[in-house]
N, C-alpha and C positions, 0 to 999 in steps of 0.2 A: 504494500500500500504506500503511494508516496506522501509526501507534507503537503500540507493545504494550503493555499493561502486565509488565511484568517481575520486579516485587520488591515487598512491602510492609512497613509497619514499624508497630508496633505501643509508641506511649508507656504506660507506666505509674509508679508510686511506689516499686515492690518487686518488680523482678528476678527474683528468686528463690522468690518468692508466685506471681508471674502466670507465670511459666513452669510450676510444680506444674500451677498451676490450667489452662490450654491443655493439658498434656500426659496432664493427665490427663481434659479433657474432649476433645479429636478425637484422642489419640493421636499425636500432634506427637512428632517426635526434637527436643530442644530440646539447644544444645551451646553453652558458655558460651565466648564469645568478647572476653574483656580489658570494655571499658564495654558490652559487647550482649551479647544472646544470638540465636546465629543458630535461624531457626525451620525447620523441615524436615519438609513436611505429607505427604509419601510420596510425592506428584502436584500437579501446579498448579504454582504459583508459589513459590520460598522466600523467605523473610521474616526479619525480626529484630526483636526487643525492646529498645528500652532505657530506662532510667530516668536523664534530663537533669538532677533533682536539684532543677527550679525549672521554673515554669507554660511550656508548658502540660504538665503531668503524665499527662491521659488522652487520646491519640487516635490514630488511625489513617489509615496515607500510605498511598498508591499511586505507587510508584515510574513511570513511563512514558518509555520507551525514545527517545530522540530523536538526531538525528546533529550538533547543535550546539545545546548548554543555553543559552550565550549570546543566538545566535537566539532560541531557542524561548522564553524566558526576556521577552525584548523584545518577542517577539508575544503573549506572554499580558497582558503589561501593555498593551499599544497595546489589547486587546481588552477593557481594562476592569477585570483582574486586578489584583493588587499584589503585589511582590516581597517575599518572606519572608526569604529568605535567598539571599543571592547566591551564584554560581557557586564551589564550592567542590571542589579536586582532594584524592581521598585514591587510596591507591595503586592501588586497582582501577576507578577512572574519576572522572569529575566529574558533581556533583548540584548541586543548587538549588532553594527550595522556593516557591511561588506560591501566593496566594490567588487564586481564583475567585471573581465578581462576589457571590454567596451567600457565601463565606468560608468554604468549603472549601480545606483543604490538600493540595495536590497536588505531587509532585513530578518533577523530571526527571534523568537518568539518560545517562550516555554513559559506556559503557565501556572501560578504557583499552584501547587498539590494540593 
């Protein structure tokens, strides 16, 4: 069975702009959560916005579900990848973000048990 994608996130400059702007373009419940705004598309996957305040300001992750970020984290790099941000626990699981040989941002996702 492979990894899912599970979650994605959405950078921007202005919080409060681009959440209007999303909710009022697909209809998104948008609900301001402290530094995020979590995204809530009806169906699919939910997501979150947030504004870091410093580069990179505009882009979009795909969270993908894995059962050790550490591993998974180490074999994207053995396969050429580069580690973006390392293994990082916050209360509802641990992340970490990779590039991909093209330098796409990807990340992974293990949620807490």
């Amino acid at each position: 069975m492979g990894n899912p994608v599970v979650h994605f996130e959405i950078g921007c400059r202005d919080r409060a702009k681009s959440s209007e702007y999303f909710s009022k373009l697909f209809d998104w419940k948008m609900t301001d959560a402290g530094p995020s705004t979590t995204i809530n598309p009806g169906s699919g996957i939910d997501g979150h916005m947030t504004a870091l305040g410093h580069e990179p300001f505009n882009y979009v992750t795909i969270y993908v579900e894995v059962d050790d970020v550490k591993a998974y984290l180490a074999k994207a790099v053995a396969l050429g990848g580069k580690q973006l941000v390392p293994p990082i626990t916050i209360p509802t699981g641990t992340f970490a973000w990779f590039a991909d040989p093209d330098g796409n941002t990807i990340a992974l996702w293990k949620p807490k048990a």
